[in-house]
C-alpha positions in Angstrom: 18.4 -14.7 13.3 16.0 -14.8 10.5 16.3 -17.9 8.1 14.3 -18.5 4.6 14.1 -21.6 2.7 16.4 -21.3 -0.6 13.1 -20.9 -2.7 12.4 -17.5 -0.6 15.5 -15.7 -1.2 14.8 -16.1 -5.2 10.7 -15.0 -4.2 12.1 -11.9 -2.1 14.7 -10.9 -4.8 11.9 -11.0 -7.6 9.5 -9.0 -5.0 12.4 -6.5 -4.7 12.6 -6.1 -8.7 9.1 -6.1 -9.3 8.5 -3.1 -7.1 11.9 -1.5 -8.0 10.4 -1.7 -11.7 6.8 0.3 -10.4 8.1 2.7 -8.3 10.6 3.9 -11.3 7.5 5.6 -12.5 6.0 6.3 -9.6 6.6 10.1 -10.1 6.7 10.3 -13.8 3.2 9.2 -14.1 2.0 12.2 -12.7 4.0 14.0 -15.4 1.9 11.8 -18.1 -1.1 12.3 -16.5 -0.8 16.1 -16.4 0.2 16.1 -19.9 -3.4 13.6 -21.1 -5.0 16.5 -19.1 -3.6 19.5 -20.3 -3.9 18.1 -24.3 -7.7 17.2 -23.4 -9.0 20.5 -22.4 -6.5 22.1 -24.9 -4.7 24.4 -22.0 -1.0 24.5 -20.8 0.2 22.4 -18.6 0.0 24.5 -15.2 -4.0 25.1 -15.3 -4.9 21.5 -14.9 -3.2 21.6 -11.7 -6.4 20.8 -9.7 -7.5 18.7 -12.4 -4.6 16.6 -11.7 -5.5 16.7 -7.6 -9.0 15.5 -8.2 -8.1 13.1 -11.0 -5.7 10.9 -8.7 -7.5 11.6 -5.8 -10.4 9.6 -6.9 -8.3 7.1 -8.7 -6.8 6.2 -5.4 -10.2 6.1 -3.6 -11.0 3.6 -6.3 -8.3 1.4 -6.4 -8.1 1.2 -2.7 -12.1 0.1 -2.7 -11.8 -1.8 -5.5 -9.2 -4.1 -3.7 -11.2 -4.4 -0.4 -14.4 -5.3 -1.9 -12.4 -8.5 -3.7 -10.6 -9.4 -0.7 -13.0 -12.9 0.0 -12.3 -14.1 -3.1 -8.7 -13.8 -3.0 -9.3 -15.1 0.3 -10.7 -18.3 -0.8 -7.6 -18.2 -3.4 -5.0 -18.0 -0.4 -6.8 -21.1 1.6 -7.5 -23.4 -1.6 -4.7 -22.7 -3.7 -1.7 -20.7 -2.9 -0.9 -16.8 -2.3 1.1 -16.9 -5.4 -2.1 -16.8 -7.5 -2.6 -13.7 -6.4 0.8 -12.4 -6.7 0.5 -13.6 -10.4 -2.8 -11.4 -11.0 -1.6 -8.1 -9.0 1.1 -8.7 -11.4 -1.5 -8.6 -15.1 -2.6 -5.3 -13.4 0.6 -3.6 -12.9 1.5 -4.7 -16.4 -1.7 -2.9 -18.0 -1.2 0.0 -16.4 2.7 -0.4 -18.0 1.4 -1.2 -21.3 -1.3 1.3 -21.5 0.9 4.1 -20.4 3.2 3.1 -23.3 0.3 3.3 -25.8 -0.5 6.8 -24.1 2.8 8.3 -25.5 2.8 6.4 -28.9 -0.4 7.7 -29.3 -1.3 10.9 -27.6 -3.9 12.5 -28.9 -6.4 9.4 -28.8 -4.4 9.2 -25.1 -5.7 12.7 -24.4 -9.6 11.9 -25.6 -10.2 9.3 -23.4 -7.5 10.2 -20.4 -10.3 9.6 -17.5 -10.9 5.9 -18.5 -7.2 5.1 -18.8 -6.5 6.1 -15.0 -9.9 5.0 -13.8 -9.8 1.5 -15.3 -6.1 1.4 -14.5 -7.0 2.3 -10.7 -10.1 -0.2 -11.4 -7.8 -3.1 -12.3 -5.0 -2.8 -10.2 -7.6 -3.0 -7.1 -9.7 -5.6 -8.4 -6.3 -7.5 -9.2 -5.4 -8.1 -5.6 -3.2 -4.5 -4.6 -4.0 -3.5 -1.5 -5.1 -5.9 1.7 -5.0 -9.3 -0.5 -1.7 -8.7 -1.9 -0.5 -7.8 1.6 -2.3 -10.8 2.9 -0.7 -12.9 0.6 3.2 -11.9 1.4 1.9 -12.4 4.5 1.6 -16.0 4.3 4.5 -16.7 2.4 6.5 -14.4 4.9 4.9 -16.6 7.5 5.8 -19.4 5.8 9.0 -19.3 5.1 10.7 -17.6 7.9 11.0 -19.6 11.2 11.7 -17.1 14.0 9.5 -13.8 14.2 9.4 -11.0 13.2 8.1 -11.6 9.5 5.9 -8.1 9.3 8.6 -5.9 10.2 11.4 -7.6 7.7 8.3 -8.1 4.8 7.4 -4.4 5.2 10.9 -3.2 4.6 11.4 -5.0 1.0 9.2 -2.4 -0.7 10.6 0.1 1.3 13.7 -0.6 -0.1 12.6 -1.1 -3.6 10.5 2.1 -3.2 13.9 3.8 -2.9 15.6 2.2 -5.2 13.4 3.0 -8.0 13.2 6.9 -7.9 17.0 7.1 -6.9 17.5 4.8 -10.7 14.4 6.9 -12.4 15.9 10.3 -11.2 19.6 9.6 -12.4 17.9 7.9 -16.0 15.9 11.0 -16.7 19.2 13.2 -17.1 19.5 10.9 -20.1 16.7 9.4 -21.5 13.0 10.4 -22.1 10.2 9.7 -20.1 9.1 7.6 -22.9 11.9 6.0 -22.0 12.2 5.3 -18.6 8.5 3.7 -18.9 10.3 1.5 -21.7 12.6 0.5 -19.1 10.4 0.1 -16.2 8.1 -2.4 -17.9 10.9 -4.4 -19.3 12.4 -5.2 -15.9 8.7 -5.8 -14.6 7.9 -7.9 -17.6 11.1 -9.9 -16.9 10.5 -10.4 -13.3 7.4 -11.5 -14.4 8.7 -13.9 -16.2 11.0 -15.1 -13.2 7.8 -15.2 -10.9 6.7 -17.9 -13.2 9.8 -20.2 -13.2 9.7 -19.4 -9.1 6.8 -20.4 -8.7 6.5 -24.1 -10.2 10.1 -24.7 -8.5 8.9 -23.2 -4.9 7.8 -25.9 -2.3 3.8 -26.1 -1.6 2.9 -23.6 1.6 0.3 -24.4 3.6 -2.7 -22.1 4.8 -3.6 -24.0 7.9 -2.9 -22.2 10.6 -4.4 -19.3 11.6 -2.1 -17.0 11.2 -1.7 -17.7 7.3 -5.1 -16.9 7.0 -6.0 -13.7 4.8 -8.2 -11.0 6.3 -11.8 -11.3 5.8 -11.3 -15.1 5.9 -14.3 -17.3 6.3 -14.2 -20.4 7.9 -17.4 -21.3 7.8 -17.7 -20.9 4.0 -17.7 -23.7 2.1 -17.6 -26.6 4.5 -19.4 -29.0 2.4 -17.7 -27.9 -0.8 -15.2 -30.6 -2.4 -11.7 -29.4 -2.8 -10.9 -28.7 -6.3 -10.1 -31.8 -8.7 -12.4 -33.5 -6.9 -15.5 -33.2 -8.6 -17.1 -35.5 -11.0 -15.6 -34.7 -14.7 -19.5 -35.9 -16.0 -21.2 -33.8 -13.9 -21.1 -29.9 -15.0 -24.6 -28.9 -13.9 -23.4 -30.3 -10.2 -20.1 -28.3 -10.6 -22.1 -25.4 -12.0 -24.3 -25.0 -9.1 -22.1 -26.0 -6.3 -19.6 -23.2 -7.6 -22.8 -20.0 -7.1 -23.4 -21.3 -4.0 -20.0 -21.0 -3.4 -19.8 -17.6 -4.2 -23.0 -17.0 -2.5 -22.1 -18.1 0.6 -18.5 -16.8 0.0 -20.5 -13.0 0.0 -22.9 -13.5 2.5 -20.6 -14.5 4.5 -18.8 -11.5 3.7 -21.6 -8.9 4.6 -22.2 -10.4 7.7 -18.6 -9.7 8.8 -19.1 -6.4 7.7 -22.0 -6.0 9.6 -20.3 -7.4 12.5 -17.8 -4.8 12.1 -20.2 -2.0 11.9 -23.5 -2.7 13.6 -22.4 -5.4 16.2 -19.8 -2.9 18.2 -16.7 -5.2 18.3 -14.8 -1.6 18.2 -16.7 -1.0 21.3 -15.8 -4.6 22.8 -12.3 -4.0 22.7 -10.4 -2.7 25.2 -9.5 1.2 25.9 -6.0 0.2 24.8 -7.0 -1.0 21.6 -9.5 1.6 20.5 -6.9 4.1 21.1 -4.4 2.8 19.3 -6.6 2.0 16.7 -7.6 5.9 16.6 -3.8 6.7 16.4 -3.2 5.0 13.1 -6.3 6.5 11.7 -4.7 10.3 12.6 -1.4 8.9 11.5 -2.5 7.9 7.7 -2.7 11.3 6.4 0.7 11.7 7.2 1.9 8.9 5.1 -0.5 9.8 2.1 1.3 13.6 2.4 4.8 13.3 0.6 2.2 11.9 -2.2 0.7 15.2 -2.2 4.2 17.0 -1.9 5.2 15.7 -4.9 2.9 17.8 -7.0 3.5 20.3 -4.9 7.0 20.6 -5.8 6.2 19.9 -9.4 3.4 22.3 -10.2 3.6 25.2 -7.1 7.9 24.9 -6.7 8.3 24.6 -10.6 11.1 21.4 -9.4 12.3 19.6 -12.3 11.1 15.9 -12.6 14.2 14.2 -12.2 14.9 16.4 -8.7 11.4 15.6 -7.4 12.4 12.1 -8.5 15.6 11.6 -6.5 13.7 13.3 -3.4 11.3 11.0 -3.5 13.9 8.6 -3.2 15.4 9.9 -0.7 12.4 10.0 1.4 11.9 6.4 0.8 15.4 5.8 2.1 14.6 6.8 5.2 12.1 5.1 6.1 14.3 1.8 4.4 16.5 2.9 7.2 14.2 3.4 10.2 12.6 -0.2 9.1 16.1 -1.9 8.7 17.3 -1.1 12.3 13.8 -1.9 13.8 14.1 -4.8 12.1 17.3 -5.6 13.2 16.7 -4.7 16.8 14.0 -6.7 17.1 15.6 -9.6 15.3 17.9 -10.2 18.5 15.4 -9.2 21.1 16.6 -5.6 22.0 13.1 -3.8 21.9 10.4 -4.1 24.0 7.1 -3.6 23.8 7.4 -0.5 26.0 10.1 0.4 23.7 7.7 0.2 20.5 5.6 2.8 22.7 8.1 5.3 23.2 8.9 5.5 19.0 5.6 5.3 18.3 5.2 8.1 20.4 8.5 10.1 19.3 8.0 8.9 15.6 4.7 10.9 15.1 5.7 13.8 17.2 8.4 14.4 14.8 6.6 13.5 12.0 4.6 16.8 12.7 7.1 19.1 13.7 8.7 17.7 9.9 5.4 18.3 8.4 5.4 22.0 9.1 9.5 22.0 8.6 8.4 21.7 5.0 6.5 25.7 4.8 9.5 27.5 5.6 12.4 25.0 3.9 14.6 26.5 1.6 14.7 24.8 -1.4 18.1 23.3 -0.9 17.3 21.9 2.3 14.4 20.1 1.2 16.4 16.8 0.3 17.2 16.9 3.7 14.0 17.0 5.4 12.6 14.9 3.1 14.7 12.2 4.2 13.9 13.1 8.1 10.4 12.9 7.3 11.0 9.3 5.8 12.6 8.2 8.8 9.7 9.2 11.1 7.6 7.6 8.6 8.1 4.3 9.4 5.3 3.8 11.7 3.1 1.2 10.0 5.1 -2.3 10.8 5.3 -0.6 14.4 1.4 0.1 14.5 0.4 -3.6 12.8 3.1 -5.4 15.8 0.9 -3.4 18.3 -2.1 -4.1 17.4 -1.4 -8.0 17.2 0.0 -7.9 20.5 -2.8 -6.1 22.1 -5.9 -7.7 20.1 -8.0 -10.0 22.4 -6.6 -13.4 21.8 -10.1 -14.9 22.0 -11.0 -12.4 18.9 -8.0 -12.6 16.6 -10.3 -13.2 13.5 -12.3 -10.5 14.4 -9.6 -7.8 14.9 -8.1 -8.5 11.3 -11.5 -7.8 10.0 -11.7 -4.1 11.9 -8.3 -3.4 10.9 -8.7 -4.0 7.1 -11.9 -2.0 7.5 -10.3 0.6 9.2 -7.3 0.5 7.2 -9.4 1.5 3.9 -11.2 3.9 5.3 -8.3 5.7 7.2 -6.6 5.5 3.6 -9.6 7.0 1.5 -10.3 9.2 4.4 -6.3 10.6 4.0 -6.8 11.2 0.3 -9.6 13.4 0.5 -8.8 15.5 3.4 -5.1 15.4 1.5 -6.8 16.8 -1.5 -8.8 18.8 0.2 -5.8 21.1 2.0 -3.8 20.6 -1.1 -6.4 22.9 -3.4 -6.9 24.8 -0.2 -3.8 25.6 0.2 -2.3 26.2 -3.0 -4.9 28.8 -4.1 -5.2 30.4 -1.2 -3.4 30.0 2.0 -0.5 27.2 1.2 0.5 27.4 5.3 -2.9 25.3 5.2 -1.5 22.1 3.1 0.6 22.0 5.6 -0.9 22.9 9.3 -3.8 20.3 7.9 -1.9 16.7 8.1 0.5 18.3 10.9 -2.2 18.9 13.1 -3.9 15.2 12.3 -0.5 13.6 13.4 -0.8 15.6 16.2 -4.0 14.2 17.5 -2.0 10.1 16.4 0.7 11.3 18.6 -1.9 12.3 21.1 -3.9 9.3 20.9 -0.6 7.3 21.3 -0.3 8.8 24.6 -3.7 7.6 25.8 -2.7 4.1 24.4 0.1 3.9 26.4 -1.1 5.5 29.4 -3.8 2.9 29.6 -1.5 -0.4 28.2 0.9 0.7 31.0 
C-alpha cells in the first residue's frame, strides 16, 4: 500500500485544487483569446481562426523553452532549499495569467491593442516560473519524499489527471449559468485560496531532504558549487565576498549547464545507450503528438464544428477522465505487484495502437458520439507514467544522471516538435483537406507503436 506522512495528504489536496482551479479555464481561454484577436484586427470572430492556431502555437513553444532553459536554477533551489519554492513561484505565474485575463475582460479594447504581449509574457512567465520539467521535478521529490513504497510517478501523475477532469466537468456545468467573466472570477478565487493554503502548508510541513539521488531535479549539477557556503553562512560584513561568490555561482551553475547540453548533443550518450533504450526513447518522441492532439481538437470543435463552449468544455472533461481512469487502475495494479514489466510492454504497445485507430475514429464521428470517443481516446492516452517507469528501469544504472538529462532534452523537443507539426496539419487540414489533421498524428503514433515493437523485441 502507499502511505504519506499527514503533512502530504493536505500538500496533495492543495495540488488537486490548485490544478482543479487552472484547468476550469483551460478551454475558455481560447474563447478570450479569439475574442482579443478578432477585436484587434477588427473582423468577426471565425476569420482569426489561424490567427488563433499560430498565436498558441508559439505561445506554447515558448513557455515550454522558457521552463527548460531555467531548469538549473530551480535546480539549485530543489538541493539548497526545498521544492516548495518552486511550487510557490509556478504558483505567481499561474496567478498573472489569472489576473491579467480578468483585466482583459474589464478592459477590452486596451485587451485587444496589446493581445500578443498578454499571451506571450503570460507563456514567458509561466515557463520561466518553474511549469514544465522543474515543477515536475519538484513533485517529484516531495512525491519521493513522502511516500515509502514505490510507485510515486505513477500515483503523482494521476493527481492532475484527475484535477484536469474535474475542472472542465465544473467549468462546462458553470457556463450554463454564469459568464465567462465569471467562471474566470471563480477560477482565480479558488487558485488564490489554495494559494493561500500552500502557504500555511508549507511552514507546518516537515523539512525534506534532497540527498539522495533520486530527489535530485534534472539537469542537476553536482559538481557546482562545491566550495560555496550554504546559505546563512556567510559573513553578515562582508557583501563584496557574498557579491562575488554568488556570480560565480551562477557562472559555474551555467557552464555547468552547457556542458551537459553538449554532452547530450555532441558527446553521443544517445548513441551509448542501448538498442532498447534508443527505441523506446524514439517511441515517446512519435507518441507526443498524440497527446498535444485533443489540444488541437478543441478548436477544432469550436471554430470548424461550430460546438458550443460549454459542450467542448465537458468533452474535454471527459477526455480527461479517462485517462484519470487508465492512470488509477495502473496505479493500483502496480500498487500490489500485479504488473510486470513485460506487462507494461504489452499496454504500451496496445495503448498507442488504439490511440491511432481513435485518432482517425475522430473524421468520421457523428457528432453525438464524440463524447464517447473522446473518453476512449483519454483512456489510451495514458501513456506517459508508463513511458517515464520504462525508461528508469531500462536506463544504464551506471548513467542515471545522464539519462535524466536526455530525457528532459528530448522531452522539450518532442513537445515543441508536436506543436508545430500539430499546427501545421491543423491549418492544413481545415482549409483544405481536414482527413489530413487527422491521418497526420495517427500516422506519428503509428510509427510510437512501431517503435514500441522494436523496444520490446530487443528488451525481450
Amino acid at each position: 500500500m502507499l502511505h504519506t506522512k499527514p503533512a502530504s495528504k493536505a500538500v496533495y489536496i492543495w495540488y488537486i485544487l490548485d490544478v482543479t482551479s487552472l484547468s476550469m479555464v483551460n478551454v475558455a481561454c481560447l474563447q478570450l483569446i479569439q475574442m482579443l484577436l478578432a477585436s484587434h484586427y477588427h473582423v468577426p470572430m471565425e476569420e482569426v481562426r489561424e490567427k488563433l492556431v499560430v498565436v498558441t502555437t508559439f505561445a506554447s513553444i515558448l513557455q515550454y523553452m522558457a521552463a527548460t532553459l531555467v531548469v538549473p536554477i530551480y535546480s539549485l533551489v530543489i538541493k539548497r532549499f526545498s521544492p516548495w519554492v518552486i511550487i510557490f513561484f509556478t504558483w505567481l505565474g499561474e496567478q498573472y495569467m489569472l489576473v491579467l485575463s480578468i483585466l482583459a475582460f474589464l478592459y477590452p479594447a486596451n485587451a485587444s491593442q496589446i493581445v500578443h504581449f498578454i499571451v506571450y509574457s503570460i507563456s514567458l512567465l509561466q515557463g520561466l516560473s518553474g511549469a514544465g520539467p522543474s515543477i515536475h521535478a519538484g513533485w517529484k521529490a516531495i512525491a519521493h519524499a513522502s511516500y515509502i513504497d514505490e510507485p510515486f510517478v505513477l500515483f503523482i501523475t494521476s493527481i492532475p489527471i484527475f484535477s484536469f477532469f474535474l475542472g472542465p466537468f465544473f467549468a462546462s456545468y458553470l457556463l450554463f449559468h454564469i459568464s465567462l467573466f465569471q467562471l474566470y472570477l471563480v477560477a482565480w478565487l479558488l487558485h488564490f485560496v489554495s494559494g493561500v493554503a500552500f502557504s500555511l502548508i508549507f511552514y507546518h510541513s516537515p523539512t525534506y531532504s534532497a540527498s539522495s539521488l533520486e530527489t535530485q531535479p534534472l539537469f542537476a549539477s553536482f559538481e557546482v558549487a562545491e566550495e560555496v557556503n550554504c546559505p546563512g553562512s556567510f559573513p553578515s560584513e562582508d557583501q563584496v565576498h557574498r557579491q562575488h561568490l554568488s556570480l560565480h555561482l551562477i557562472s559555474s551553475l551555467y557552464k555547468k549547464y552547457i556542458k551537459n547540453i553538449n554532452d547530450v548533443l555532441f558527446n553521443s550518450y544517445f548513441f551509448q545507450l542501448t538498442p532498447t533504450c534508443r527505441w523506446l526513447l524514439m517511441s515517446f518522441v512519435f507518441y507526443m503528438p498524440s497527446s498535444v492532439f485533443f489540444n488541437y481538437y478543441v478548436q477544432y470543435l469550436l471554430n470548424v464544428t461550430k460546438f458550443p463552449l460549454e459542450k467542448v468544455t465537458f468533452i474535454s472533461s471527459l477526455q480527461t477522465f479517462g485517462s484519470l481512469v487508465t492512470c488509477s487502475i495502473l496505479t493500483y495494479l502496480s500498487a500490489f505487484d500485479h504488473l510486470t514489466i513485460q506487462t507494461f510492454h504489452y499496454i504500451l504497445i496496445g495503448g498507442t495502437l488504439t490511440l491511432s485507430i481513435l485518432t482517425m475514429a475522430y473524421y468520421t464521428a457523428l457528432n453525438s458520439f464524440i463524447p464517447f470517443l473522446a473518453f476512449f481516446h483519454g483512456m489510451s492516452r495514458s501513456m506517459e507514467p508508463i513511458f517515464h517507469s520504462l525508461l528508469t528501469i531500462h536506463a544504464p544504472l551506471s548513467s542515471l544522471q545522464a539519462y535524466w538529462r536526455i530525457s528532459a532534452i528530448f522531452e522539450a523537443f518532442a513537445t515543441c516538435f508536436s506543436y508545430i507539426c500539430l499546427a501545421y496539419f491543423y491549418l492544413q487540414g481545415t482549409e483544405r483537406r481536414h482527413l489530413l489533421f487527422f491521418l497526420g498524428p495517427a500516422l506519428l503514433t503509428l510509427l510510437s507503436c512501431f517503435s514500441s515493437l522494436l523496444f520490446h523485441r530487443y528488451s525481450s
